[in-house]
N, C-alpha and C positions, 0 to 999 in steps of 0.2 A: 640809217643813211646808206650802208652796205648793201650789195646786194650780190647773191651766189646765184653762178653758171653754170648750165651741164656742160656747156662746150664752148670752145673760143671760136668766136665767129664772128662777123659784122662789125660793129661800132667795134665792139673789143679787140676782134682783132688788128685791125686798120689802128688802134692805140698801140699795142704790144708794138707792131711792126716800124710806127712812126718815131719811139723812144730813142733818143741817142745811146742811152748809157741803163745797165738794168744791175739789179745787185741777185747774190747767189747768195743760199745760207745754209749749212750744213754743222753736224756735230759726230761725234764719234759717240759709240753707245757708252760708253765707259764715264761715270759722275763729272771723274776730275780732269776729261778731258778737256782742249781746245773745242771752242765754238768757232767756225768759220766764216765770216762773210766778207766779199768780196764783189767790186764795181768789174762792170764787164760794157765794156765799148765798141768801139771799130764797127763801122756800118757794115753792114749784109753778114755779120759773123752770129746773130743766132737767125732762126729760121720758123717759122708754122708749119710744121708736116700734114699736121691735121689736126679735125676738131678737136684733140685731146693728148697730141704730141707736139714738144718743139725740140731742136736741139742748136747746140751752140757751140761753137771752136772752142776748144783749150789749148791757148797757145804757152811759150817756154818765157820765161824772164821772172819768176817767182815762183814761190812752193806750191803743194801739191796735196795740200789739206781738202777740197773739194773731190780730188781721184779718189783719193783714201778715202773719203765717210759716204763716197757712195759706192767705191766697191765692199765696205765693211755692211752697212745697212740700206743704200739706197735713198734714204730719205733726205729731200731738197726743196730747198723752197725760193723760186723767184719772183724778185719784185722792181716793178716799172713803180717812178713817180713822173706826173706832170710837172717838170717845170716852168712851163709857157702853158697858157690856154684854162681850159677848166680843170679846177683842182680836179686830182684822182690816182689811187692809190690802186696797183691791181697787184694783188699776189696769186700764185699758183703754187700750189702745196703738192708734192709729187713724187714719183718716183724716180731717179736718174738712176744712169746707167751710164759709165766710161768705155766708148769703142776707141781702141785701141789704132795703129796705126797697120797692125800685122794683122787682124779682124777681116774677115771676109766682107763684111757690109761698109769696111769705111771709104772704097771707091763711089759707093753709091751714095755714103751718106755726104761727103766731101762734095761732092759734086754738085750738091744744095745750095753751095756757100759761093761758087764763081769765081770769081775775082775775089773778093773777099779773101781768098783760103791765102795764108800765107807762108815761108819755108820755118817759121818755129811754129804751126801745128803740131800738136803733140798726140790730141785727142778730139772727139767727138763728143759732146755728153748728151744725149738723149733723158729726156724728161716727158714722163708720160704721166699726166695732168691727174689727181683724186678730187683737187678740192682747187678750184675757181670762184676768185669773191674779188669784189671793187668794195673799197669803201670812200671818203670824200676829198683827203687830201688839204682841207684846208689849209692846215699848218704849214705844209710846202711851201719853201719861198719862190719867187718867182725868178728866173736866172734866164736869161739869154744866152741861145746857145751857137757858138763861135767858131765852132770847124773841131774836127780830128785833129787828134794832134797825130806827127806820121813819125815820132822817133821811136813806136817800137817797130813797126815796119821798117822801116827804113837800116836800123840796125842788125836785127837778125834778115835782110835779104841779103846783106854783105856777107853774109855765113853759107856752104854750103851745106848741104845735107848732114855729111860726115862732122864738119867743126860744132854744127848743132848737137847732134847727139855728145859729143866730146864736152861741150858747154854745161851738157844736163847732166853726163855723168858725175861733173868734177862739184857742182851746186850740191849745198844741203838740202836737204829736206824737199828731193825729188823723185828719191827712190822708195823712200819712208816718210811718214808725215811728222810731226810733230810731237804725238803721243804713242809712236814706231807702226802705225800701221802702214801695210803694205801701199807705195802709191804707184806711180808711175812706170811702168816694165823696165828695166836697165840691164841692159842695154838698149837704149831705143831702137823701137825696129826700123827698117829705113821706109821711106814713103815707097809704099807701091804705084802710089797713082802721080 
């Protein structure tokens, strides 16, 4: 029923882009560590660079298990489910990569995102695609989908730059992950762009 891609393009990508909500998954190399996964939302915040890259905002208001096990190993996996229309399940198994805020590409890369970009960005993550597979989704239920909700936005735009980074500083488990790897730079660096 599955079927793999060399590249996201076409029907696939027109799916990827049209998803409200997609999940992230990551692990640390270590047995007993935490396994990660996390829902990732808010319209125009991940992006298609190209056939074989996409990248998405990491913004501030929880930990930072996803920075850490991709700058420890890289290895990441996203997945879109339909839930409206024809079942379908697409994962991309990948390489990521966290561009930082003080990174010389994150003007460029930022600049993907429009409107979208919001004042808790933290990071960029770049995910450069090895393995592209659909399989059928049926189990998926089917859910109507209802609007954004806008209270993270809405509460970190009451924040400036500085009380942001002051936010992340004082948060667990944003400089370190969970199993102590290295996550997010702290002191945050301040937006260039």
């Amino acid at each position: 029923m599955g079927n793999l891609y060399e590249r996201i393009d076409g029907r696939l990508r027109t799916f990827i882009e049209a998803q409200p909500v997609f999940f992230t998954a990551t692990a640390p190399l270590a047995e007993d560590g935490h396994v990660n996964l996390s829902p990732k939302g808010r319209a125009g915040t991940l992006v298609v660079i190209d056939d074989r890259t996409l990248a998405y905002l990491d913004f501030g208001g929880s930990g930072a298990e996803t920075i850490a096990h991709v700058r420890e190993n890289g290895r990441i996996t996203l997945m879109w489910c339909a839930f409206s229309g024809p079942p379908k399940i697409v994962r991309i198994h990948g390489e990521g990569e966290a561009v930082f805020r003080d990174d010389p590409r994150w003007g460029e890369l930022i600049a993907l995102f429009g409107d979208a970009d919001g004042p808790s960005a933290r990071a960029v993550v770049v995910v450069r695609a090895g393995r592209i597979a659909d399989v059928c989704g049926y189990a998926v239920p089917v859910m109507e989908y209802q609007g954004e909700r806008t209270l993270h936005a809405e509460y970190f735009g009451r924040k400036t730059d500085e009380e942001f980074a002051a936010y992340c500083e004082k948060k667990d488990h944003i400089g370190t992950s969970l199993d102590g790897l290295p996550a997010l730079p702290l002191p945050l660096p301040p937006r260039t762009v």
